[in-house]
N, C-alpha and C positions, 0 to 999 in steps of 0.2 A: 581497148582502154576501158576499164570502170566507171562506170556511172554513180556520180556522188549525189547522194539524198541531198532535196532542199532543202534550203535553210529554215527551220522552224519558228526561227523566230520572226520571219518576217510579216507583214498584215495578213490577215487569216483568210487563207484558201478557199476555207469555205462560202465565205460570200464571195470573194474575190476572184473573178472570171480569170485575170490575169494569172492569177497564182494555178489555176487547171489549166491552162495552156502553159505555163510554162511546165509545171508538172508531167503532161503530155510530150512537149519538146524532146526533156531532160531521159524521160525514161523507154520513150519507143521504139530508138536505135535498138538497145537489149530486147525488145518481144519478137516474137518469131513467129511464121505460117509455117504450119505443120501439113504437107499435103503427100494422102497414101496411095496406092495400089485398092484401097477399098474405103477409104473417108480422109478425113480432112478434121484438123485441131488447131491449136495456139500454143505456141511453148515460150519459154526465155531463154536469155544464154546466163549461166553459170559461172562461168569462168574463163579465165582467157587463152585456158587449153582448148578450147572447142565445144566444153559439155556444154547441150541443150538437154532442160528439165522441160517435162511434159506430161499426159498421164498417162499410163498403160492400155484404157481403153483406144486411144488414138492411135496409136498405131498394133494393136492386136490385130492376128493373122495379118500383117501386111507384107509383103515382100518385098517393096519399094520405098525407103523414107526421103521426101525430098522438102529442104528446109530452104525458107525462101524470109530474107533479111528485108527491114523496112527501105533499106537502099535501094534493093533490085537485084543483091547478091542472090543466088542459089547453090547450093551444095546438095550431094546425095548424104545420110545420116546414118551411121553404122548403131545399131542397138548393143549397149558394150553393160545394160543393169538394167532388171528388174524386179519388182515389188507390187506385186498384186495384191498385196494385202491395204495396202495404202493408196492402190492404183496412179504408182508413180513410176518413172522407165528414166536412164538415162540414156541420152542419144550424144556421138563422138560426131564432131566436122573435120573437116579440113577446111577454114578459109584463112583470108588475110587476116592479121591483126587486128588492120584498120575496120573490120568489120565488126569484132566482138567486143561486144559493149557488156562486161558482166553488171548483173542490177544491184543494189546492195538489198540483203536481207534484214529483216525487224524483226521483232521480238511478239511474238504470238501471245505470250504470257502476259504481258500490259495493254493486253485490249482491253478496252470499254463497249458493253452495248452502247450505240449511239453514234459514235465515233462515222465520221467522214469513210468510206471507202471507193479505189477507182479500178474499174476492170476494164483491159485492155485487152485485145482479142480479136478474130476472125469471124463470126459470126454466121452463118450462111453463107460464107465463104468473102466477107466482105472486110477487106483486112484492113487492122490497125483501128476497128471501131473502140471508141472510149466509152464506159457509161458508170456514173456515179449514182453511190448509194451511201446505206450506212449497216452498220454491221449490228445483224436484225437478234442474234442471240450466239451465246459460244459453248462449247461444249458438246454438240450434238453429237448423235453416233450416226453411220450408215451399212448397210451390209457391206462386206469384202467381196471382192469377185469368189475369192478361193473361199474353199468352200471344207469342211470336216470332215473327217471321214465316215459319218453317217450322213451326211449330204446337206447340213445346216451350215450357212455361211459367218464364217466368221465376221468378228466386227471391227471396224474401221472410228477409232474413237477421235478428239479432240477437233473435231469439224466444226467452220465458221460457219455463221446462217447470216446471208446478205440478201436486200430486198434491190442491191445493183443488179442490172436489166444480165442476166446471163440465158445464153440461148447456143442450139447446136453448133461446133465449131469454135465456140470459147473454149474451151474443155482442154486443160492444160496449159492455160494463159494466166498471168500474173494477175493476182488483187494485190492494190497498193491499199498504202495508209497514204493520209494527205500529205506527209512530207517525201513518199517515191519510193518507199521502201516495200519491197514484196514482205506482205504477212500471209499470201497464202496461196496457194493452186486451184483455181477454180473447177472444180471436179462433175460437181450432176445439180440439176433444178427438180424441184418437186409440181406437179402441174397433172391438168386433164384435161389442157386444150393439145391440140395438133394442126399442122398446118394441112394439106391439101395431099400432103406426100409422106402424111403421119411422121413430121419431124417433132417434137415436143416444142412449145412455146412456154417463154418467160412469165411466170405468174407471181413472181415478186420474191419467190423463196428461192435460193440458190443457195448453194456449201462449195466448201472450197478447203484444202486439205489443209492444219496451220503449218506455219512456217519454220517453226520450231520443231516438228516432225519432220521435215523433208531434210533441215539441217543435220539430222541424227541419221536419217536414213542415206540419204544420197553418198556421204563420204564413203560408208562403207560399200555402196554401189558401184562406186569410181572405182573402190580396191580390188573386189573381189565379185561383183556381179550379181550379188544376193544379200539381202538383209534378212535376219531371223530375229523372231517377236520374242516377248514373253507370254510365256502358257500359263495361266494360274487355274485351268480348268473347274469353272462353276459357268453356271447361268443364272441370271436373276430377271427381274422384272424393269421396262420403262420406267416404270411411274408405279407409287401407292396409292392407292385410293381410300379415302376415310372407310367402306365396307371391308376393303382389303384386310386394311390395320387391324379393324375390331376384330373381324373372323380372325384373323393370326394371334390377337392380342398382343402386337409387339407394342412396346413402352417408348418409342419414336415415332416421329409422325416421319422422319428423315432416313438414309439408309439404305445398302440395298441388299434385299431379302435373298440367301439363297434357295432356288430351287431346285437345282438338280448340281451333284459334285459328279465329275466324269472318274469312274473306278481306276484306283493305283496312279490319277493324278496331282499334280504337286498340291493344291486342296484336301485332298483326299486323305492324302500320306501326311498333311500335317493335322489332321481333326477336326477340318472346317465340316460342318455340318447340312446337310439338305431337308427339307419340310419334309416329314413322313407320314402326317397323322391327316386322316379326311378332315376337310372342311365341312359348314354347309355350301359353297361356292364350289361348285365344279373344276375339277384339276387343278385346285389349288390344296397344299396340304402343309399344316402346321409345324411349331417346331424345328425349323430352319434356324440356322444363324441369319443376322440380321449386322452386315456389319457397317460401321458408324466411324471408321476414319480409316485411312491407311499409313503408316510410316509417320503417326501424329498427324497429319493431316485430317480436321473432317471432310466427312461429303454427305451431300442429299442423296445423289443418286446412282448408278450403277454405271451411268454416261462419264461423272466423276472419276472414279474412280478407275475406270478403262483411260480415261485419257492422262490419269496420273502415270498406270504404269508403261503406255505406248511411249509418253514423251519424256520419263528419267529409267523408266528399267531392261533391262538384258537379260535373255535366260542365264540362267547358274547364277546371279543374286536372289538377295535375302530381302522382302517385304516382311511386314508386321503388320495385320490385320487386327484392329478393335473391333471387334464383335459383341451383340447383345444377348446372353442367350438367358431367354423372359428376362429379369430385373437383373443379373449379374454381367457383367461388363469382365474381358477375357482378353487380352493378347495373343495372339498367335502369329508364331514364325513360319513363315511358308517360302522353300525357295522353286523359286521360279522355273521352268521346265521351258522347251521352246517347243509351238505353236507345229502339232502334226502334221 
């Protein structure tokens, strides 16, 4: 049976002890232990066909999936979808009804920095641990497992950054929002501490995949076993930096600069441009497009804009790139290729 988000309008969670226990209650029936043949994660249940979401690292190379319910239920877990690019898997059960609690999903796109969030999870193997935070920035990127065919990894865009306590073993466990609703996949923490057996410890920065991606991805998971990206093949930069700008003279302090368009790809073939000309800065060169919104959308950065086209496009559609090239501002139609 479904698990129904709580009522949002009642006295606010956030101070309110009662309202994280009930929160707690309401949604742990649906989270899942994920335990392998070679580690151990957190998943959810999906729907009340059986699918459990979880992420790809958890159960890679495993030959054993064995999901274990807040009840005490156990089942063996058939892998029937994968997505390594998002490092998302779907897993098939066989249990009772009475067992599968699907969670309700939320809308990734009206997050707020700041905002309440609660992770629910395994931890070091210590199951159904809760720990709240607040959602510390959005938009992040992270590497993909998979990786280019020159051996550069692709990118994983539209990732939460929460300062809620996540640690080995959460990994494929639901982040709520304060009203119970999964907004995301708690996927990898960033850190330099290790415990005693060099597991990674919690340093306050954790991502988690949004929810509004898994939604896009998982259906086609369930149909067909594979999801396929959009390719728009360029690279660009993190972040500009005021020496950056001057050395390129772009007319933006916003935007993200191309530097490299991958040859005969859909970039390429529609006249988006790469920096050719030397700098004084080292491996950086002039001259690139510079571009400054997509589909009317702007964007600051290149994180932007990756997570525009992961979360609304498909290869074989049509983007429209505004680009700056020095002081003249240019449209460009580019359709979309899928991900080598």
């Amino acid at each position: 049976m479904p698990v129904a988000p709580l009522n949002s309008n009642t006295s606010n969670p956030v101070t309110d002890e009662d309202g994280l226990v009930a929160l707690f209650e309401n949604v742990s029936p649906g989270t899942v232990a994920i335990i392998t043949d070679v580690g151990q994660g957190s998943g959810f249940v999906y729907d009340g066909a059986g699918h459990i979401i979880t992420n790809y690292h958890v159960v890679q190379d495993a030959t054993t999936i064995e999901v274990r319910f807040t009840s005490g239920y156990m089942a063996y877990g058939t892998l029937i979808g994968t997505d390594i690019d998002s490092d998302v898997v779907v897993i098939k059960v066989d249990a009772p009804a009475g067992e599968l609690h699907p969670l309700p999903l939320g809308d990734s796109d009206s997050l707020k920095v700041g905002q309440t969030v609660v992770a629910i999870g395994n931890p070091f193997g210590l199951d159904s641990t809760m720990t709240v935070g607040i959602i510390s920035a959005l938009g992040r990127t992270l590497d993909a497992i998979r990786e280019t065919p020159d051996g550069r990894p692709f990118t994983t865009g539209d990732i939460i950054q929460t300062d809620a306590a996540i640690n080995p073993g959460n990994s494929g466990g639901p982040l709520f929002n304060i009203n119970g609703e999964v907004i995301g996949i708690n996927r990898a923490i960033r850190t330099t501490s290790t415990t005693e057996t060099g597991q990674p410890v919690n340093s306050g920065i954790g991502f988690a995949i949004s929810i509004n991606m898994v939604k896009r991805v998982v259906p086609v998971l369930i149909e067909t076993g594979q999801y396929d990206y959009p390719f728009l093949g360029i690279s660009s930069m993190d972040s500009l930096s005021l020496d950056i700008i001057n050395e390129l003279g772009l007319k933006s302090f916003t935007g993200a600069y191309v530097t490299d368009v991958v040859a005969d790809g859909p970039a390429d073939k529609a006249g988006i441009k790469a920096g050719s000309t030397p700098t004084g800065i080292p491996d950086l060169f002039s001259g690139g497009d510079l571009i400054v919104a997509i589909d009317g959308r702007d964007i600051r950065t290149f994180d932007e804009m990756l997570a525009y086209l992961i979360t609304n496009k498909s290869p074989g559609e049509t983007v429209i790139l505004t680009v700056l090239r020095g002081e003249e501002r240019v449209d460009i139609s580019v359709e979309l290729g899928k991900r080598p």
